[in-house]
Backbone as CSV, one residue per row, in Angstrom:
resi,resn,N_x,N_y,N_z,CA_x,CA_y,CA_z,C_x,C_y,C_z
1,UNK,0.823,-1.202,0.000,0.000,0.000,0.000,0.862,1.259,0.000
2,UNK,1.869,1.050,0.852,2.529,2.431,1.161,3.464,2.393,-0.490
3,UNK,3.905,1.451,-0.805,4.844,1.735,-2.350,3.426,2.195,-3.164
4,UNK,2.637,1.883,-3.261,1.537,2.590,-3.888,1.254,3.872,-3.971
5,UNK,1.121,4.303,-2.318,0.662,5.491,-2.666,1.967,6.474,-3.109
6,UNK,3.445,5.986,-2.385,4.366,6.969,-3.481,4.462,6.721,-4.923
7,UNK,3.798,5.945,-5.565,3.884,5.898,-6.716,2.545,6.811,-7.130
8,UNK,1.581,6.572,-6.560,0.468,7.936,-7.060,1.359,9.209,-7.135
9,UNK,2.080,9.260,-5.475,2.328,10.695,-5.719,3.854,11.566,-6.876
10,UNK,4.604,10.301,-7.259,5.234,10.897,-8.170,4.446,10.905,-9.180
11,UNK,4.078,9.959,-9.990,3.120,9.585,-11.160,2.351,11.376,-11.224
12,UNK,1.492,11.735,-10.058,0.789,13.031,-10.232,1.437,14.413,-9.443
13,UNK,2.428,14.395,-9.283,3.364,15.396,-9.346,3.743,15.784,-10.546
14,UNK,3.816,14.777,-11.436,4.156,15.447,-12.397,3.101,16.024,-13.605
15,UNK,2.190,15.340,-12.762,1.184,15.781,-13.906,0.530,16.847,-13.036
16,UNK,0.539,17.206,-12.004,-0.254,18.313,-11.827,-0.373,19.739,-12.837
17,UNK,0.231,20.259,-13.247,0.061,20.604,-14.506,-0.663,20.546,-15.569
18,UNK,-0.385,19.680,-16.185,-0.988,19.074,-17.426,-2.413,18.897,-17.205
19,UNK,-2.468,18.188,-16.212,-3.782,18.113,-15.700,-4.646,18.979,-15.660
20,UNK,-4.102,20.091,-14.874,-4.883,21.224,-14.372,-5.308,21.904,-15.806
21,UNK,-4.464,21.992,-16.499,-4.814,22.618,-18.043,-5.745,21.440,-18.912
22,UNK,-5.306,20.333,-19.131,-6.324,19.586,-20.010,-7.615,19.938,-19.919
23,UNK,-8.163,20.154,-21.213,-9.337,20.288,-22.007,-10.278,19.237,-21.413
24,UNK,-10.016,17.811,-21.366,-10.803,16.960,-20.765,-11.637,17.196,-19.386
25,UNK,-10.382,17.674,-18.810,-10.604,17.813,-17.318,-11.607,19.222,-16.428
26,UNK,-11.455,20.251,-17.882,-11.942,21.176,-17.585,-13.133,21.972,-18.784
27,UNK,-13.753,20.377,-19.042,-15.144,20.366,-19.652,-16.199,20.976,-19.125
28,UNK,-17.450,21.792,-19.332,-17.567,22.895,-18.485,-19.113,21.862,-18.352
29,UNK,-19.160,21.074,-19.293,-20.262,20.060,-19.691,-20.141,19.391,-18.487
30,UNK,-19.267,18.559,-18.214,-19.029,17.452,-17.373,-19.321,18.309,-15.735
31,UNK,-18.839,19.483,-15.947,-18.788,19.761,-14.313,-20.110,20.265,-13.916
32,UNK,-20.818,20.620,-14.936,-22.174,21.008,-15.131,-23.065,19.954,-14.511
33,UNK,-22.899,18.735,-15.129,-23.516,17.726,-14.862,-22.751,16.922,-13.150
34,UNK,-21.626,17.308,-12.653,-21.269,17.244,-11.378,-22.350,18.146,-10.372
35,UNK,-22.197,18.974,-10.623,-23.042,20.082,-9.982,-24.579,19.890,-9.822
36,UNK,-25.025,19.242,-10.764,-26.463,19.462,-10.899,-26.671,17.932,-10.063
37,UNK,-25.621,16.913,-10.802,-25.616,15.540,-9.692,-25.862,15.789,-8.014
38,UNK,-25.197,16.789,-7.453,-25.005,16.879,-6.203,-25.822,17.853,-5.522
39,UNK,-26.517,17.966,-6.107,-28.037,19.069,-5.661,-27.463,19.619,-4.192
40,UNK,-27.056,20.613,-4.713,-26.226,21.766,-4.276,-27.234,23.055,-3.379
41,UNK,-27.024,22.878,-2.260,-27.191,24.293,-1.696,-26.435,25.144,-0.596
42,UNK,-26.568,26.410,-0.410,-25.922,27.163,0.164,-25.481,26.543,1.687
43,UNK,-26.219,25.873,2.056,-25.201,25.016,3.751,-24.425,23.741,3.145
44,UNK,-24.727,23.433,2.068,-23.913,22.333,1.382,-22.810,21.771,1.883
45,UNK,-22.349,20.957,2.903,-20.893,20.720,2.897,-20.607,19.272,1.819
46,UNK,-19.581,19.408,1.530,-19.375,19.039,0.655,-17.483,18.323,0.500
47,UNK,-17.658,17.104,-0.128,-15.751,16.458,0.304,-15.466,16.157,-1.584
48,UNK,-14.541,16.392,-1.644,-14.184,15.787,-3.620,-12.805,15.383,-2.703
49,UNK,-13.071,13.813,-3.238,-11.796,12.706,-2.955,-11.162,12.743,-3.761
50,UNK,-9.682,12.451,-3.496,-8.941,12.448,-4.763,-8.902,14.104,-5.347
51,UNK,-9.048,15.274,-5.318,-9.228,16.270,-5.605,-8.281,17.077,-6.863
52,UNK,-7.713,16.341,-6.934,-6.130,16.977,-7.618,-6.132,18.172,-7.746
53,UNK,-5.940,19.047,-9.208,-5.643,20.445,-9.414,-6.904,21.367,-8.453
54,UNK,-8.130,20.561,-8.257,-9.134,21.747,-7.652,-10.367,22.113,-8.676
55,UNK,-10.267,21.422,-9.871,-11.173,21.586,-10.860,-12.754,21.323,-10.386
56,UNK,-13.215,20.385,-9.738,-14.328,19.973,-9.308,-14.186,20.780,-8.059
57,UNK,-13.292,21.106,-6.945,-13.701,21.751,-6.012,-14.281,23.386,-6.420
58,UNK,-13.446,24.049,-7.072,-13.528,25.394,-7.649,-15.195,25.667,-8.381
59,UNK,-15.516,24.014,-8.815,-16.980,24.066,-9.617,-17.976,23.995,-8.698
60,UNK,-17.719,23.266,-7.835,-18.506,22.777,-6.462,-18.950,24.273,-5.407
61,UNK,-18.174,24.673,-5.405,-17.860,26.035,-4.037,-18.906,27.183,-4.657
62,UNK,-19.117,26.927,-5.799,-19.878,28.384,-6.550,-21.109,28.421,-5.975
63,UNK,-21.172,26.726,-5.576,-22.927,26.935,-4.962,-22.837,26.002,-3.759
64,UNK,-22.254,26.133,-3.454,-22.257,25.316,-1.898,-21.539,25.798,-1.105
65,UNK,-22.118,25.532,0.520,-21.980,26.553,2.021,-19.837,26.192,1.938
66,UNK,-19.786,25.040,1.948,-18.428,25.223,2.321,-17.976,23.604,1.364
67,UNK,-16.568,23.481,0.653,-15.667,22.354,0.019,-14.682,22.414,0.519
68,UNK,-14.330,20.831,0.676,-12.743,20.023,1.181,-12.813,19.239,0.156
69,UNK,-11.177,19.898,-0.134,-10.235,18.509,-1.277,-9.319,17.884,-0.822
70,UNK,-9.399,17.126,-0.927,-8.806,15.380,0.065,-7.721,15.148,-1.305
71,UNK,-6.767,14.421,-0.885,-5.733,14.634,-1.881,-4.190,13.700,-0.874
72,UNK,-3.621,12.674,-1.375,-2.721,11.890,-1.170,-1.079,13.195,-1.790
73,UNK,-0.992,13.977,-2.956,-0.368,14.421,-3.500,-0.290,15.890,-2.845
74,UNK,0.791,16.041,-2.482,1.537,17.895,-1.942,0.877,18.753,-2.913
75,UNK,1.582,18.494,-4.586,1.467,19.273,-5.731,0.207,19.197,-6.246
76,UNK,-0.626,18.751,-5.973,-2.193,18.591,-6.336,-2.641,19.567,-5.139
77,UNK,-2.653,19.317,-4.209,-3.092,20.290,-3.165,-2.803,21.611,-3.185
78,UNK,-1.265,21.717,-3.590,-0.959,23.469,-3.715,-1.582,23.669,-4.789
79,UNK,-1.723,23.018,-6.125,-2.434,23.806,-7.458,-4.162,23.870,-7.120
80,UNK,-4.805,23.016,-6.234,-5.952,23.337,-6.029,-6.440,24.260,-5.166
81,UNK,-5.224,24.871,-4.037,-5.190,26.057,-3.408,-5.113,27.285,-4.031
82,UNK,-4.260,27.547,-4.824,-3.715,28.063,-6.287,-4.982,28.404,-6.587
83,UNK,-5.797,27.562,-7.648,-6.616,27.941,-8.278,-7.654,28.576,-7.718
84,UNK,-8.007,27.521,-6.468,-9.429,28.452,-6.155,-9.196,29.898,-5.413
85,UNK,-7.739,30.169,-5.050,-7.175,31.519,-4.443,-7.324,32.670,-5.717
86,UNK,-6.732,32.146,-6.858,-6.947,32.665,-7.911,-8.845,33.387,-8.370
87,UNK,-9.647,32.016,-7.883,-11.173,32.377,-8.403,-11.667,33.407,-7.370
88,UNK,-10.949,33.899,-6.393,-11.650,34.240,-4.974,-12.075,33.909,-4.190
89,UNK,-12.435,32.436,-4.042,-13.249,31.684,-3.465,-12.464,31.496,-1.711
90,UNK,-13.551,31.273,-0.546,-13.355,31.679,0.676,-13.836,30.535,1.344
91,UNK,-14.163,29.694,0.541,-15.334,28.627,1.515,-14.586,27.393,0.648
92,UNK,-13.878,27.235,0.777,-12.623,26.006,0.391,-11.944,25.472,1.645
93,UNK,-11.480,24.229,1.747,-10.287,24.193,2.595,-9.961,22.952,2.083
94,UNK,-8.484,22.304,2.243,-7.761,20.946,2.015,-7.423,20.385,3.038
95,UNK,-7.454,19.186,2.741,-6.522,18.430,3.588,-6.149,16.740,3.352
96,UNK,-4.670,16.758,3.675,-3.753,15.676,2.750,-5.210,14.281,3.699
97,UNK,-4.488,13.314,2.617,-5.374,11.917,3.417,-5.725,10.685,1.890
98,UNK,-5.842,10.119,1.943,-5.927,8.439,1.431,-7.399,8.041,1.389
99,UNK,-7.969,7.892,0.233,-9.602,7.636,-0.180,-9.977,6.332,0.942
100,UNK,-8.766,5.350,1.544,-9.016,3.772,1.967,-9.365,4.477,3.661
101,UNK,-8.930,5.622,4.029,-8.672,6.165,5.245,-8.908,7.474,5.310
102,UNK,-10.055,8.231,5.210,-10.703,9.356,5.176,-10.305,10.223,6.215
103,UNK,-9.464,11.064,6.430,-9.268,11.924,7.622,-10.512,12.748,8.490
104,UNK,-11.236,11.784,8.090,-12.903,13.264,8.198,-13.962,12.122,9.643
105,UNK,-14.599,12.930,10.445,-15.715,12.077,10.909,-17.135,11.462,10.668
106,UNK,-17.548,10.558,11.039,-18.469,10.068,10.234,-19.719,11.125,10.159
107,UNK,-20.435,11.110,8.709,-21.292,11.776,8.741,-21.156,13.519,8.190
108,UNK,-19.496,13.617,8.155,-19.403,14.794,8.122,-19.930,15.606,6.974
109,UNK,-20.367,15.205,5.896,-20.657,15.991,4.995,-21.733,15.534,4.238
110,UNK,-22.533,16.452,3.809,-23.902,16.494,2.658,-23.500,15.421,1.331
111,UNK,-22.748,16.122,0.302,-22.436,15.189,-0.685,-20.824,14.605,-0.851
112,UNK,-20.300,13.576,-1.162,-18.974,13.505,-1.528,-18.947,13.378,-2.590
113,UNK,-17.904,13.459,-3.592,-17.896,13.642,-5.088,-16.407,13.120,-4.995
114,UNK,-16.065,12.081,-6.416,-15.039,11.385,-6.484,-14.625,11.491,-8.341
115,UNK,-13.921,12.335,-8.626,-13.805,12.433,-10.105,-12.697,11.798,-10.760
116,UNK,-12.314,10.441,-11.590,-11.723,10.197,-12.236,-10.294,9.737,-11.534
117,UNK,-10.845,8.516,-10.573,-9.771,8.526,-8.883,-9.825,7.026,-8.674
118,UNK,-10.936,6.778,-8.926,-11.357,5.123,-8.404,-9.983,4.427,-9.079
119,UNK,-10.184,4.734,-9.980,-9.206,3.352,-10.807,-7.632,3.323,-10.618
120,UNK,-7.585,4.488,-9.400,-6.351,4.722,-8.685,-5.991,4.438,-7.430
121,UNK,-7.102,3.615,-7.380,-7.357,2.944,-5.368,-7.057,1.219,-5.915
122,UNK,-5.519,0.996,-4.714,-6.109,-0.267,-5.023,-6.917,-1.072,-4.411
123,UNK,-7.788,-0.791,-3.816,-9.200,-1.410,-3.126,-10.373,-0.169,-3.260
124,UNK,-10.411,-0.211,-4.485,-11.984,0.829,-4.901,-13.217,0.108,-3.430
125,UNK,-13.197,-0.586,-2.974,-14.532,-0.980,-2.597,-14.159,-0.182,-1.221
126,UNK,-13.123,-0.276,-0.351,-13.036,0.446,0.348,-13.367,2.181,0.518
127,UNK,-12.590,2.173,-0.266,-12.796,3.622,-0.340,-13.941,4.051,-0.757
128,UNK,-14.927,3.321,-1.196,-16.360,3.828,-1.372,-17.226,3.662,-0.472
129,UNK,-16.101,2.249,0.682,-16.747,2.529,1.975,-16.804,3.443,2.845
130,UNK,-15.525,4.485,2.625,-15.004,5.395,3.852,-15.785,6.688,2.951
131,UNK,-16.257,6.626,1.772,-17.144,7.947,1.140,-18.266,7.921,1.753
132,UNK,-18.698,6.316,1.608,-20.379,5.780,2.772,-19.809,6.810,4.136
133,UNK,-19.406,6.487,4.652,-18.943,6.480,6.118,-19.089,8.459,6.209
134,UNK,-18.529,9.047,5.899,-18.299,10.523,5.552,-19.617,11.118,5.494
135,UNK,-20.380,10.362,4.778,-21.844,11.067,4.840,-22.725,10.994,5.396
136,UNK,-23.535,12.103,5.237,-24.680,11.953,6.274,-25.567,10.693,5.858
137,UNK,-26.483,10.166,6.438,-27.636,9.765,6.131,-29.241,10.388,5.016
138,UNK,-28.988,10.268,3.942,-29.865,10.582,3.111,-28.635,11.421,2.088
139,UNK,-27.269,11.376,2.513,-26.460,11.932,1.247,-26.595,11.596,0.123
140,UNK,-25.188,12.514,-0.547,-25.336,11.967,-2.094,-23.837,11.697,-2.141
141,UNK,-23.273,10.428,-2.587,-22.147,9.726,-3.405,-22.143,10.001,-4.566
142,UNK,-21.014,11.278,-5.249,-20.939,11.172,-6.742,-20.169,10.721,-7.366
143,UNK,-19.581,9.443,-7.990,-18.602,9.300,-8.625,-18.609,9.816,-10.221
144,UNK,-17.582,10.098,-10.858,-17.396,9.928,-12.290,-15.780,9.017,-12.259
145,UNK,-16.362,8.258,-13.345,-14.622,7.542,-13.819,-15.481,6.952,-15.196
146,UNK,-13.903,6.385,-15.827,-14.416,5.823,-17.232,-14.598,4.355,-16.622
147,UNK,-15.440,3.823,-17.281,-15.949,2.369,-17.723,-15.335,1.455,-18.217
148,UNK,-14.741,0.047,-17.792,-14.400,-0.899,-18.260,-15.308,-1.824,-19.106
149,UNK,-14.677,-2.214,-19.855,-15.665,-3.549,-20.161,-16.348,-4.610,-19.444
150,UNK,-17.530,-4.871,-19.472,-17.804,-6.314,-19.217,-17.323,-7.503,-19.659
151,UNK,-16.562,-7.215,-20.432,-16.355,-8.445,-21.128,-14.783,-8.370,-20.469
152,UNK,-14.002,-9.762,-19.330,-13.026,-9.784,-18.560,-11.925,-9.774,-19.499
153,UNK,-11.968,-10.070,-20.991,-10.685,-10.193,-21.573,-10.475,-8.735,-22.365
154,UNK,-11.380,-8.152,-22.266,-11.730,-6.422,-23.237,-10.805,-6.033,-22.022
155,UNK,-11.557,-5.811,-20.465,-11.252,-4.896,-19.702,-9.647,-4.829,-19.443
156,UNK,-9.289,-6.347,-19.321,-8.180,-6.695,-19.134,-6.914,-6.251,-19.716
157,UNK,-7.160,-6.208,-21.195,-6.277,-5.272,-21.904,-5.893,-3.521,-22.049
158,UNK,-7.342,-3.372,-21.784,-7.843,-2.093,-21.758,-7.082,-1.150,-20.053
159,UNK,-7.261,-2.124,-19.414,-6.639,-1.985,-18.313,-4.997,-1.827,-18.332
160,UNK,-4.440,-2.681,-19.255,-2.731,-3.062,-19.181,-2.646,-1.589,-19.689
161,UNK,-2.960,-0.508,-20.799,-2.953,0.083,-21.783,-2.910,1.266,-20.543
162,UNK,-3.982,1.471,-19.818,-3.858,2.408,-19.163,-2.488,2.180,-17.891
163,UNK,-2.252,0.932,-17.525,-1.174,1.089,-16.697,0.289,1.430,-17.639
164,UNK,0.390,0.777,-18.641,1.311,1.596,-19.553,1.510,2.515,-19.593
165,UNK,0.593,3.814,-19.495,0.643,5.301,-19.844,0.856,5.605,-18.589
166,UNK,0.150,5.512,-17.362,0.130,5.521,-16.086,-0.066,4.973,-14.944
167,UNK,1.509,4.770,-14.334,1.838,3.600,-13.379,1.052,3.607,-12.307
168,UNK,0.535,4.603,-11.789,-0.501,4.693,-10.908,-1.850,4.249,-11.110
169,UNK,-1.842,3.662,-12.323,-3.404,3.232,-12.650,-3.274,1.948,-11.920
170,UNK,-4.600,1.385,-11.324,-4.648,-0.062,-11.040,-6.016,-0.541,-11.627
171,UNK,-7.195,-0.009,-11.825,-8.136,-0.730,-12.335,-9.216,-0.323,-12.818
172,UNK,-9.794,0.053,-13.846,-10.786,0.674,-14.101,-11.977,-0.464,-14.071
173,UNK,-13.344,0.011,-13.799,-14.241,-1.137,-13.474,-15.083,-1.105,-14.014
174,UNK,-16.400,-2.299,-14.645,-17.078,-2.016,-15.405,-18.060,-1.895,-14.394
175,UNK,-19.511,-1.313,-15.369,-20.252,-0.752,-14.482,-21.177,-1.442,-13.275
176,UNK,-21.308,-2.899,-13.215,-21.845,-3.635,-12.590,-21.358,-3.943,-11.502
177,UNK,-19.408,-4.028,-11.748,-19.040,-4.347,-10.085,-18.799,-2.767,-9.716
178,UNK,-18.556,-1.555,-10.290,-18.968,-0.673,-9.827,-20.227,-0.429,-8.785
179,UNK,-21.511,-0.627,-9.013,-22.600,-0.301,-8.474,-22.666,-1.183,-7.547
180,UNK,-22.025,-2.551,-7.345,-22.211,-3.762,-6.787,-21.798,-3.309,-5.455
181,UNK,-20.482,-2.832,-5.626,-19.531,-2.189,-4.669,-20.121,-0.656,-3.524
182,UNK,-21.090,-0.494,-4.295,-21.758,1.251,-3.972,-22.706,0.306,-2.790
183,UNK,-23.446,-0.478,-3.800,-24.418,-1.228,-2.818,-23.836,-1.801,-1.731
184,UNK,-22.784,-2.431,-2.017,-22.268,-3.400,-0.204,-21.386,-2.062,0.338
185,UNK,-21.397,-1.013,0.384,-21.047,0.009,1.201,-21.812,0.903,1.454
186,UNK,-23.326,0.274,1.609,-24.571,0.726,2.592,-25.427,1.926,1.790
187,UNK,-25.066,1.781,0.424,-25.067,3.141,-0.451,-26.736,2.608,-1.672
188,UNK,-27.801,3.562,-1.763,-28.421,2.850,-2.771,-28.106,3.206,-3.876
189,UNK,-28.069,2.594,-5.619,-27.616,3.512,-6.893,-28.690,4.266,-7.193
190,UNK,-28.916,5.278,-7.488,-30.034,6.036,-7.935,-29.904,6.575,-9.405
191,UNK,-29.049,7.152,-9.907,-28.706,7.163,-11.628,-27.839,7.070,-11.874
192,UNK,-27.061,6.659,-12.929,-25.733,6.296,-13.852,-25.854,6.869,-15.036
193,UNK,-25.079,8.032,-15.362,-25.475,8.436,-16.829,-23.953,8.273,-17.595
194,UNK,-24.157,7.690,-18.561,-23.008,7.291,-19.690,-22.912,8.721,-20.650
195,UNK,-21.914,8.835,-21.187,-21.263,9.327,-22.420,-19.955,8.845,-22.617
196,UNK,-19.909,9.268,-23.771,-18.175,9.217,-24.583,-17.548,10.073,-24.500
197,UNK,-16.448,10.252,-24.169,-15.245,10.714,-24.360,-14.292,9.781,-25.740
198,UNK,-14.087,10.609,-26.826,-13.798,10.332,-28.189,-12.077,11.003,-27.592
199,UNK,-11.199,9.794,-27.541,-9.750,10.027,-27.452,-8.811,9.921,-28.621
200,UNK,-7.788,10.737,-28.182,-6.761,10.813,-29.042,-5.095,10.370,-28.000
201,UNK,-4.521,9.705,-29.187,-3.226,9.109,-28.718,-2.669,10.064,-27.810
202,UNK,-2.351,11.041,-28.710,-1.738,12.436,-28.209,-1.648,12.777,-26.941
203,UNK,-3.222,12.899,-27.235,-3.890,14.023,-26.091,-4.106,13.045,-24.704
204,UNK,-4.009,11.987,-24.837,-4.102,10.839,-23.955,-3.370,10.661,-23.031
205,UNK,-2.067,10.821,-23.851,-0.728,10.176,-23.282,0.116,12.115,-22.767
206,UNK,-0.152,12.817,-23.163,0.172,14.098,-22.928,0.136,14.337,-21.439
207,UNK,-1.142,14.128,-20.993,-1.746,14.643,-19.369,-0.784,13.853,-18.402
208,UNK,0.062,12.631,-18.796,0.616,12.004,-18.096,2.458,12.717,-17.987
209,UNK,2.728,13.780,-18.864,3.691,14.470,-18.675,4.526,12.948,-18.427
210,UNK,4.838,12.401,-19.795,5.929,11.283,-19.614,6.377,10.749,-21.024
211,UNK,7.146,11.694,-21.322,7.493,11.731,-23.112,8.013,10.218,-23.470
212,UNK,8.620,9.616,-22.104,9.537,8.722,-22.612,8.588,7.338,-22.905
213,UNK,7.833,7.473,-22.543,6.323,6.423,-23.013,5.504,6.560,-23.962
214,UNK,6.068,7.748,-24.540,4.777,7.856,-25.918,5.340,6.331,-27.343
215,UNK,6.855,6.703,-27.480,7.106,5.559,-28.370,6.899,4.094,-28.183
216,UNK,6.911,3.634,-27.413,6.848,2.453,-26.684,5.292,1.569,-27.021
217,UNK,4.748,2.701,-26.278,3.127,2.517,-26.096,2.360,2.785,-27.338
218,UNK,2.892,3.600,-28.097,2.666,4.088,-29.692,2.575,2.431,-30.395
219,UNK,3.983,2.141,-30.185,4.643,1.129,-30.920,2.899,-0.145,-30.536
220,UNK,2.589,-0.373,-29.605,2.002,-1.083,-29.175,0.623,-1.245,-29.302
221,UNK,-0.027,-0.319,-29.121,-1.139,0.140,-28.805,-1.824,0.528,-30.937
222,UNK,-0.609,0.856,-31.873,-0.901,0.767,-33.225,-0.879,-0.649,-33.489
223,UNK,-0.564,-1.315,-33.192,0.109,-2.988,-33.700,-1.177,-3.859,-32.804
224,UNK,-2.154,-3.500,-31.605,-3.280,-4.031,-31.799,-4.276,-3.087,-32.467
225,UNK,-4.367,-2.458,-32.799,-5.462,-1.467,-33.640,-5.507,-2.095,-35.021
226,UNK,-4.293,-2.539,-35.504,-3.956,-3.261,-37.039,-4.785,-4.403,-36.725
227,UNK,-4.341,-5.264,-35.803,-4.952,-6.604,-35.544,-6.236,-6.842,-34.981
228,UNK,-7.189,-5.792,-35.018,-8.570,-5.325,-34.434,-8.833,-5.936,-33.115
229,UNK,-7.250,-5.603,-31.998,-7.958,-5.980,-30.870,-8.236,-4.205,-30.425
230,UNK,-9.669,-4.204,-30.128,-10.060,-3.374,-29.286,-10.309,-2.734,-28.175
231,UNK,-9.654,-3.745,-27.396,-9.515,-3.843,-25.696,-11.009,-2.814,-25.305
232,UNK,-12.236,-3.346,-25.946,-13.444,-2.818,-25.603,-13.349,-1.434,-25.954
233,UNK,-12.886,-0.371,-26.179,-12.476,0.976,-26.364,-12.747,1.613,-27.981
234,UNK,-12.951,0.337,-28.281,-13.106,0.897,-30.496,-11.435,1.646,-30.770
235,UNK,-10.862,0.851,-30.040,-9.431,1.367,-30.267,-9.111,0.966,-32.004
236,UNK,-8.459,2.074,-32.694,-8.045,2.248,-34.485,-7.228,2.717,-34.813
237,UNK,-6.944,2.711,-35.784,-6.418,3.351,-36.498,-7.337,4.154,-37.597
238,UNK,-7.177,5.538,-37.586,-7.549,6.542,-38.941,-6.505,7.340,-39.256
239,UNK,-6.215,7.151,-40.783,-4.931,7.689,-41.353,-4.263,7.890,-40.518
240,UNK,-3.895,6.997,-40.022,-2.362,6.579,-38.938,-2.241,7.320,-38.030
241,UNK,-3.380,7.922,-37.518,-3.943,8.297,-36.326,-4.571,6.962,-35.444
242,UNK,-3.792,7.059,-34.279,-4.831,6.254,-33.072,-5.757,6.764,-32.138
243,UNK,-6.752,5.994,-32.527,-8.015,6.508,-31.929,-9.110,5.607,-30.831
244,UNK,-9.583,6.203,-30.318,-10.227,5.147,-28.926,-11.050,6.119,-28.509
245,UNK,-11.918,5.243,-28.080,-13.591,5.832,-27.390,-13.068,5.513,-25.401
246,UNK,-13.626,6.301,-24.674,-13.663,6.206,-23.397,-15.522,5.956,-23.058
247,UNK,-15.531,5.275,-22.234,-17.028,5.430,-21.841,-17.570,6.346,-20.337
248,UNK,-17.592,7.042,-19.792,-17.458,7.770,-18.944,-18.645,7.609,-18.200
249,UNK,-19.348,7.435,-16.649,-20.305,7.531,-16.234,-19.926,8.103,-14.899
250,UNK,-20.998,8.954,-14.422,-21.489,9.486,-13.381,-22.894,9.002,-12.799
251,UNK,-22.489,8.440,-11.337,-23.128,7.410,-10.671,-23.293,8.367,-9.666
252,UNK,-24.764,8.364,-9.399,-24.682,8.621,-7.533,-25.845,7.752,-7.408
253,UNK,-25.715,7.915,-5.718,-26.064,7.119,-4.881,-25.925,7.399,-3.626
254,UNK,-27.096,7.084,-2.521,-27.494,7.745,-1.893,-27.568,6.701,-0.262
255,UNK,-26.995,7.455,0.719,-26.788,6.680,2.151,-27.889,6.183,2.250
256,UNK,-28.087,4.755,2.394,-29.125,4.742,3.116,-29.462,4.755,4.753
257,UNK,-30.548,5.093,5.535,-30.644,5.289,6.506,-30.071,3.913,7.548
């Protein structure tokens, strides 16, 4: 666990950056639909796990009483201080801590929100226990992350592909043991909404600020696209462009009493 989490935190040290700027990350669509997920009001307290640059906290705070970004990474924490110091915002605060081991007391907050983090825990089920645990009774659990396949030999590859690009990845999940997991951590599912995210090699492998992996993984990742494995993703080739679909969902779900 502990070689783990220093491997999150170099892995996103270096990307704090990249991150904070990617286009993906700072979809005004996606945070739109965060916001409206977490039925937001002015006493709102409110936790985003995993928090990195501050993107979801900074979106969160516009309409809610008070946000904490929880964050394993130094350099994720200062750029999400950074930013929302930058927006003006007054009703923020951080603090370092581990999704498996919540620094917070039970109950402490209205909604928790978890963006694009799970598949960076290596015991997702936990940590969706200690999100249970954090909230009140009648809360709201928001996750977003991308979607694995159902199918164990799709995900499986699909999975290697992302630990390739980033060593900190451990598992992306499809949506069934996702919800499975919400449910045995006392949580009911109430909606799951899907879209695509339409990827590019590039732009993929960029956010990970790790040049020395683009050839490698290039080399690899074109040579099953030729051979139409898709690792579930519609991974291709177009005019010698590589191309891949993400499936993206936002799940909440709600404490039960």
């Amino acid at each position: 666990m502990q070689d783990h989490q220093d491997l999150i935190r170099r892995e996103f040290s270096r990307q704090a950056d990249t991150m904070a700027n990617a286009a993906l990350f700072n979809d005004a669509a996606v945070l739109d639909r965060i916001r409206e997920a977490a039925q937001l009001t002015r006493q709102s307290r409110v936790l985003d796990v995993a928090c990195g640059p501050g993107i979801v906290v900074e979106a969160l705070a516009r309409a809610a009483g008070e946000v904490t970004g929880c964050d394993i990474t130094p350099e994720m924490l200062a750029k999400a201080a950074q930013r929302c110091a930058a927006a003006g915002l007054t009703n923020v605060r951080f603090a370092p801590g581990r999704a498996e081991a919540l620094p917070f007391e039970d109950a402490a907050f209205d909604v928790v929100v978890s963006r694009s983090a799970l598949h960076h825990f290596p015991n997702p089920a936990a940590a969706l226990r200690e999100m249970a645990r954090v909230v009140r009774t009648g809360g709201r659990v928001v996750t977003v992350d991308v979607m694995a396949s159902e199918n164990p030999a799709e995900a499986a590859l699909h999975n290697a592909l992302e630990t390739l690009r980033d060593l900190s990845h451990v598992r992306m999940l499809p949506r069934s043991e996702l919800h499975m997991a919400l449910v045995h951590a006392g949580l009911t599912v109430e909606t799951c909404t899907e879209w695509t995210n339409h990827r590019q090699f590039e732009e993929w492998l960029k956010i990970t600020n790790a040049p020395e992996r683009v050839g490698p993984l290039k080399t690899v990742m074109a040579e099953l696209a030729a051979k139409g494995a898709t690792a579930g993703i519609s991974l291709r080739l177009d005019g010698g462009k590589i191309l891949f679909e993400h499936t993206a969902a936002l799940t909440v779900a709600v404490r039960r009493g």
